[in-house]
C-alpha positions in Angstrom: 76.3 94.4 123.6 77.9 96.7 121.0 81.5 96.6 120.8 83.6 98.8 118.4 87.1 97.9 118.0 90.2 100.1 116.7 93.5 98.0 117.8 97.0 99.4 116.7 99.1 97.2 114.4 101.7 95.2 116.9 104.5 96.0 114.8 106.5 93.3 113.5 103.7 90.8 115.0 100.0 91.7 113.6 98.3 94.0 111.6 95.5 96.3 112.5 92.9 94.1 111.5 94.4 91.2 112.5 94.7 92.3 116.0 91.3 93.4 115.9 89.8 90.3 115.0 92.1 88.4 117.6 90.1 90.6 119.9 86.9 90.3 118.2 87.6 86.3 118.9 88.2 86.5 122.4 84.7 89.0 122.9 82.7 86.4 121.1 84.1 83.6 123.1 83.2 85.4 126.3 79.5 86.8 125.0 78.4 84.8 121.7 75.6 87.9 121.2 77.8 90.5 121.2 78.2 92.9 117.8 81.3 93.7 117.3 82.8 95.9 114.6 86.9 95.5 114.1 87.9 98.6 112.2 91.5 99.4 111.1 93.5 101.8 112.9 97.2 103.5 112.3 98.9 107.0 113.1 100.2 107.7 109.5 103.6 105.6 110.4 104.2 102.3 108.6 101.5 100.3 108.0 99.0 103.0 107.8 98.5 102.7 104.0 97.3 98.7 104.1 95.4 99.4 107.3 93.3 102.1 105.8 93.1 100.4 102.7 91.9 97.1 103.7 89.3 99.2 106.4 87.5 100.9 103.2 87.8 97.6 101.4 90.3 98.9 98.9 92.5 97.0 96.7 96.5 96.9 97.0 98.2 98.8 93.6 102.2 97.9 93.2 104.0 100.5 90.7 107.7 100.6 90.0 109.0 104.3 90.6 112.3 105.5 90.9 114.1 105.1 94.4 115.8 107.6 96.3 119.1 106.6 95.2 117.6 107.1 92.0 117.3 102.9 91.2 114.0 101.5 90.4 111.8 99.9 93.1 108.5 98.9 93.8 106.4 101.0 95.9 103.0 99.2 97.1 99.7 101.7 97.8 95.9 101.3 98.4 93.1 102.7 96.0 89.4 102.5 97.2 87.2 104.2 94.8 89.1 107.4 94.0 90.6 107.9 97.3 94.5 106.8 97.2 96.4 106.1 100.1 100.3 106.1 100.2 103.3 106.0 102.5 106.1 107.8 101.5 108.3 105.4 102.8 107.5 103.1 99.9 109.2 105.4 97.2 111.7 107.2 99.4 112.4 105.7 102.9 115.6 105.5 104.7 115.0 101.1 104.7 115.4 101.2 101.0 119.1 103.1 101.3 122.1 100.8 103.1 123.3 102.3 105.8 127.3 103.1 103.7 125.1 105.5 100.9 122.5 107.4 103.2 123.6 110.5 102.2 120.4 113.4 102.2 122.5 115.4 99.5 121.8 112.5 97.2 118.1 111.2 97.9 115.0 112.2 95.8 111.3 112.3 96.4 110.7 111.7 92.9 109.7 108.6 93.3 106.8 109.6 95.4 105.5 112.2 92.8 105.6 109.2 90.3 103.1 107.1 92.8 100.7 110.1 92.9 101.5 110.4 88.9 100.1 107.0 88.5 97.3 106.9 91.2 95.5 110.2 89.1 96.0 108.3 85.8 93.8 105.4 87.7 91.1 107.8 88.3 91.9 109.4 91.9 91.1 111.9 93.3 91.4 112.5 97.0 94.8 111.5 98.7 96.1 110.2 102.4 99.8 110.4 102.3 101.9 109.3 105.4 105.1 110.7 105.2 107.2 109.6 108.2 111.0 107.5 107.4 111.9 109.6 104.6 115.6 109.3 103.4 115.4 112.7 101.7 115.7 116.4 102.8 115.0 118.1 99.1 112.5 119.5 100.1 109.8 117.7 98.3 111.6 119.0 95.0 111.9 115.5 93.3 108.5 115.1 94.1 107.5 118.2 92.6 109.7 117.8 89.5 107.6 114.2 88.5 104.7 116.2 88.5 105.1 118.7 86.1 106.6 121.4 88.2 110.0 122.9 86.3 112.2 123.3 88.9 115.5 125.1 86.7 118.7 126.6 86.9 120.5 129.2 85.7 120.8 128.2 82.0 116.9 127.0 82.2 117.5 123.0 82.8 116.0 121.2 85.3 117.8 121.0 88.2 119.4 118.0 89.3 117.8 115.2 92.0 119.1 115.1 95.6 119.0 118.1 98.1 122.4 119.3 96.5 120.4 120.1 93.4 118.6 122.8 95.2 121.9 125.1 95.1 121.3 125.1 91.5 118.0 126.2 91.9 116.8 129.9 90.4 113.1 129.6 88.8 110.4 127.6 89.6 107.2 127.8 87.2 104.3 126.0 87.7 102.7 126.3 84.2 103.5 122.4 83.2 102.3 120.4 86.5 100.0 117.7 85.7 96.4 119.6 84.9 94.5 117.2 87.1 96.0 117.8 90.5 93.8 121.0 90.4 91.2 118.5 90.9 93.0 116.8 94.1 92.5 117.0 98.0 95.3 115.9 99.9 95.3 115.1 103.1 98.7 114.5 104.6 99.6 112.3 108.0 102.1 114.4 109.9 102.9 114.2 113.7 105.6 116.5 114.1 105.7 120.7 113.6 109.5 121.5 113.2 109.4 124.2 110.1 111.4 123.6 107.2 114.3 125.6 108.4 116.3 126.9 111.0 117.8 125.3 114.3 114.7 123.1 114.6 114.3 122.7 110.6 114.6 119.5 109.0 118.5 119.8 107.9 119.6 120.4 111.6 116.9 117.6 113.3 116.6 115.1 111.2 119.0 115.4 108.5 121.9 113.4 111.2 119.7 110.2 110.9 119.7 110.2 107.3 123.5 110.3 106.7 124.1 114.3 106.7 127.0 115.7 108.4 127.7 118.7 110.2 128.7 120.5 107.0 125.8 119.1 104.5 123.8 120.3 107.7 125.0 124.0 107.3 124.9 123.5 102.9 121.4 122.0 102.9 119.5 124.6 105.2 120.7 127.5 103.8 119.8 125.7 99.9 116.3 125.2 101.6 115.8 128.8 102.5 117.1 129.9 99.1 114.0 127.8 98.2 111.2 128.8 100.2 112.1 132.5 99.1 112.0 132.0 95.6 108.7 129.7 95.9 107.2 132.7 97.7 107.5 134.4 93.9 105.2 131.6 92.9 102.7 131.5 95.7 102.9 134.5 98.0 101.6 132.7 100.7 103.9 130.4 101.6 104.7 130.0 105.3 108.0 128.0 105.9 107.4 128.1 109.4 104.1 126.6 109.9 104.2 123.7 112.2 105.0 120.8 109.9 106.7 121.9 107.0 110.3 120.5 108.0 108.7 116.9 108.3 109.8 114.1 105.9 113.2 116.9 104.7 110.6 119.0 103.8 108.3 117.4 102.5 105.2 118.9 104.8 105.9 122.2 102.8 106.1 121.2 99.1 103.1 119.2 99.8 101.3 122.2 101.9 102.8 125.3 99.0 102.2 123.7 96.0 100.0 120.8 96.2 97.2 122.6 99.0 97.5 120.0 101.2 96.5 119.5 104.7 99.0 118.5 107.4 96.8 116.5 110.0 97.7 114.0 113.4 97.7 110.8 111.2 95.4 109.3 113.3 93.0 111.9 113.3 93.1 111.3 109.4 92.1 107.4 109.7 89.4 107.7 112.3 87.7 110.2 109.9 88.1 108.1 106.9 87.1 105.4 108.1 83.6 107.0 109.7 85.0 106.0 113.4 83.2 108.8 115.2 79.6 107.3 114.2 80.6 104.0 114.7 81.4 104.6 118.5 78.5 107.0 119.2 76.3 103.2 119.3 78.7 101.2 120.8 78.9 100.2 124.2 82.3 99.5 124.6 85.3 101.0 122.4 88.2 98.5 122.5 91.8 99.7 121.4 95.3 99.1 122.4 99.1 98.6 120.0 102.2 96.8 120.6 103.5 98.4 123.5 101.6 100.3 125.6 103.8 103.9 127.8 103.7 106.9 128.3 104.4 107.8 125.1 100.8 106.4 124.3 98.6 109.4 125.8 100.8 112.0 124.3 99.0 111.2 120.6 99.4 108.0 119.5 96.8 106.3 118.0 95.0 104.7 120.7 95.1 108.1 122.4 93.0 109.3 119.8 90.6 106.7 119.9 89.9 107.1 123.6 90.1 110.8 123.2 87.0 110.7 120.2 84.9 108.0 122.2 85.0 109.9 125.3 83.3 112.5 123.6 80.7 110.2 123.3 80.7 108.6 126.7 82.2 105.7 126.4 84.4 103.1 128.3 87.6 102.1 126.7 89.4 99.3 126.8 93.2 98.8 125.8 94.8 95.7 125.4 98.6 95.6 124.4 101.3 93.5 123.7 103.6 94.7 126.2 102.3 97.5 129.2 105.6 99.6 130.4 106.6 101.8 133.1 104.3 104.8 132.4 101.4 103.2 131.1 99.3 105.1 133.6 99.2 108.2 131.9 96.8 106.4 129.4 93.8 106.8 132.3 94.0 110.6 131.8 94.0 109.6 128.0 90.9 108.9 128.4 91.7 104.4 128.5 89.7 103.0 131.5 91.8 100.3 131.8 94.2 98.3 129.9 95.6 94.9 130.1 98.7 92.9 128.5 98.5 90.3 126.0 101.3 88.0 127.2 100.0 85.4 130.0 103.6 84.3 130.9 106.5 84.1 131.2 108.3 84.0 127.4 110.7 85.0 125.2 110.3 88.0 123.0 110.6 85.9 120.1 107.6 83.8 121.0 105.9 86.6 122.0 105.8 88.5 118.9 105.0 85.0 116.5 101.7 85.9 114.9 100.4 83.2 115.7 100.8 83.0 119.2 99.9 87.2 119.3 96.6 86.2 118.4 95.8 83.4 120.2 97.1 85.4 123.4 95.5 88.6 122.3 91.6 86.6 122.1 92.5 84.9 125.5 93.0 88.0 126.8 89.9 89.7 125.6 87.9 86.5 126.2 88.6 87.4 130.4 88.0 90.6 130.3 84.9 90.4 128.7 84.1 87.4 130.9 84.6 89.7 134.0 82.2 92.3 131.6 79.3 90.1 131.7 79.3 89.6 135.0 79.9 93.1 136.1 76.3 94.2 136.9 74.9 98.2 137.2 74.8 97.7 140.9 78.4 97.1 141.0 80.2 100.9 142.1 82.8 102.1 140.8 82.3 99.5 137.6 83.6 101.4 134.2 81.1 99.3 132.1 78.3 99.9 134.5 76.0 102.1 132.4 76.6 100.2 129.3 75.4 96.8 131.1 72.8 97.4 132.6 71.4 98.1 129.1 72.3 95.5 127.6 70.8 92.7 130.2 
């Protein structure tokens, strides 16, 4: 038996991999023959940069970059061969600003321009950048700005950090970016397609969460659409609208206008990198599953996209999760056979979520199911693993 497994991390418990290989355990507890293949798995959210990283057998690369209050910190990335992958989050997310100086008006990107500043000088090339828990709504500006871009104002002097620096904003020139991001693919995890302005923008949906108020709201649109305006002198093609380009306060379209990027379902970004769709076209069983398992599973989420690409193929999916809620259900149409919770009894959430005890319940888990797999014969009807037992006899 052929098993290919692409487990979710159980946030704040277990890693991709290591909930992977808890399940990996269990199936060669249950069926010592089997071959199983645990490969990382993450929907461009936290985590996705050490997942895909370890998965391609990268190796982890700290850099200190400026913060988005402008204060140095260290900002931890994956390189494997000349393929970088980043997390915005690391040089510009709302966790690294306390709660009394989140203030949008005030946060830079720049940070993250310095992390793709120092991944090119260390010979990459190709890029996988999640940008999800952003503090910032510039626009992608203080990005831009570390890599070469002038972004100026009236008398000619680069404008200052922070979205408020954008009303200062008159001429952009790209002449002095950094020469070798002509030579980059980037390939960018986004999972939500507000545009960069308007009711639905970034200022007016997101911008509350990082600190803005009604006012900076109003200020910070209207500075953004001064800026897509005067980037359309630049690159004529520019398309504030198109789906994405409000995600991270804008970082979806600085990313998209001036760096060519793609703006992909993160997901969809890890499975390719990581070769998943050949992988499952010889297994017989695709295992996946994440911390909590709802309805909010089959609209995307990672394991979604798992069982979406293997049933493509044929295949029977299993999910396993750390906690299955109200709405779990929808995951059948999601293309999950059938999924099954981690936790055996009854505990508290603290327990629940120790590492240890994750993965010991996690391969207990598995081990059953699997059990019950073996078992399971062709002539059994109705039996999801049916066709793939019967082979393997």
């Amino acid at each position: 038996m052929r098993v290919v497994i692409a487990v979710d991390s159980f946030k704040g418990s277990l890693s991709s991999l290591a909930a992977g290989q808890a399940v990996c355990d269990g199936l060669l507890r249950a069926i010592p023959g089997a071959v199983a293949e645990v490969c990382p798995l993450a929907d461009g959210g936290e985590g996705t940069a050490a997942a895909l990283t370890a998965g391609l057998g990268g190796v982890p690369v700290d850099v200190q970059v400026t913060g988005p209050l402008g204060e140095p910190v260290v900002c931890r990335y994956g390189v494997a061969g000349d393929l970088a992958v980043l997390e915005m989050a690391g040089a510009a997310g709302l966790p690294l600003v306390p709660a009394e100086k989140r203030d949008p008006l005030r946060t830079t990107t720049y940070g993250v321009g310095e992390v793709v500043r120092d991944a090119i000088a260390r010979g990459c090339r190709r890029f996988v950048i999640g940008i999800g828990g952003s503090a910032t709504n510039d626009g992608g500006a203080g990005m831009l700005q570390a890599l070469g871009f002038s972004l100026l104002d009236e008398t000619g002097a680069p404008i200052p950090r922070g979205a408020a620096g954008l009303q200062k904003l008159r001429r952009i020139d790209a002449a002095n970016a950094l020469p070798a991001l002509r030579e980059c693919t980037f390939r960018v995890a986004c999972d939500v397609e507000n545009p960069l302005c308007g009711p639905l923008g970034c200022s007016a949906v997101f911008g509350p969460q990082k600190g803005a108020t009604a006012e900076s709201v109003r200020q910070m649109d209207g500075w953004l659409c001064d800026f897509a305006a005067l980037t359309r002198t630049v690159f004529p093609d520019c398309d504030p609208d198109f789906p994405g380009s409000g995600a991270a306060g804008g970082m979806g379209f600085a990313l998209r206008t001036f760096l060519g990027a793609s703006l992909e379902p993160g997901v969809e970004i890890v499975m390719e990198e990581t070769g998943l769709a050949e992988k499952l076209r010889a297994a017989d069983f695709v295992v996946t599953g994440e911390g909590r398992l709802d309805a909010q599973t089959a609209m995307g989420k990672a394991p979604a996209g798992v069982a979406r690409l293997a049933k493509q193929y044929g295949k029977p999916v299993i999910a396993f999760a750390g906690s299955v809620a109200e709405g779990a259900s929808a995951c059948h149409a999601a293309g999950i056979d059938a999924f099954f919770p981690a936790v055996r009894g009854v505990t508290s959430l603290e327990a629940a979520m120790d590492p240890q005890n994750a993965a010991q319940n996690l391969a207990a888990s598995a081990e059953q199911v699997f059990r019950l797999a073996a078992t399971c014969r062709g002539e059994v009807a109705g039996c999801a693993c049916r066709h793939a037992l019967s082979e393997t006899k």
